[in-house]
C-alpha positions, 0 to 999 in steps of 0.5 A: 142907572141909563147912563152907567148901563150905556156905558157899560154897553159901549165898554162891553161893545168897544172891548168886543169890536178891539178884539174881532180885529185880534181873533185868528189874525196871523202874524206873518212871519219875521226873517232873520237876516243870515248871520254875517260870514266870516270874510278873512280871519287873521292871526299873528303871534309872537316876535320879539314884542310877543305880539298876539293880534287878531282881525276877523273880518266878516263879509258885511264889512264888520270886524273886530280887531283884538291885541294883547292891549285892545279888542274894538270893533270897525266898519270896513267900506265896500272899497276896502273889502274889495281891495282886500279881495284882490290882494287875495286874488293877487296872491293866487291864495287858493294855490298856496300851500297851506303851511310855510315853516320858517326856514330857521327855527327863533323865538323871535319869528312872528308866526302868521296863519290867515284864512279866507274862504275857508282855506287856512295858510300858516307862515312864519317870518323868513318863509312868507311867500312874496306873493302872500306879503301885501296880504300881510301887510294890508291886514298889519296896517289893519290892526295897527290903524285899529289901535288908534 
């Protein structure tokens, strides 16, 4: 009976000292990190090969490539999204007017709208800016390297 009353005595104390520790101890509190922001975001539709791509690429490096066949997820480097950033810079993007319609009408036009910091430009084959076509171009071989 000594025994089973030390023991019980010891559970008693043991369960009691486990639960001092957890009595008006706070936990501090979690920080979320911020949700990533979209970087460039990236549309093209139509074309003879009815194409219907999108690439959004958000400012941690991660994007997500979808095609009419695929959806995948990449991881852009620092490099890339600094190269990104320039062609931007190059394209004088914030001065672009935000709509170039094709100068002739065709249900075989590609249709382009890409938006970067929050500013929206829409073009269509034959009215693509020059200074907007490496941007294009950058964000193509994007999509296409994403495919393989």
């Amino acid at each position: 009976m000594r025994r089973w009353v030390a023991a019980c005595s010891i559970a008693i104390l043991i369960t009691a000292l486990a639960c001092t520790g957890c009595i008006g101890a706070k936990t501090p509190p979690v920080s979320k990190p911020p949700a990533p922001a979209v970087f460039v975001d990236y549309y093209r539709t139509g074309g003879i090969a009815g194409l219907d791509d999108r690439l959004v690429i958000f400012d941690n490096g991660a994007a997500v490539v979808s095609t009419k066949t695929t959806n995948r997820e990449i991881v852009l480097n620092a490099t890339d999204i600094a190269r990104i950033s320039d062609l931007f810079t190059q394209a004088q993007f914030p001065i672009l007017s935000e709509n170039y319609p094709a100068r002739r009408s065709g249900a075989d036009l590609t249709r382009y709208s890409i938006t970067y910091h929050q500013k929206t430009v829409t073009t269509e084959d034959s009215a693509i800016p020059p200074l907007l076509q490496p941007v294009i171009d950058e964000m193509n071989r994007i999509v296409k390297n994403a495919g393989k």
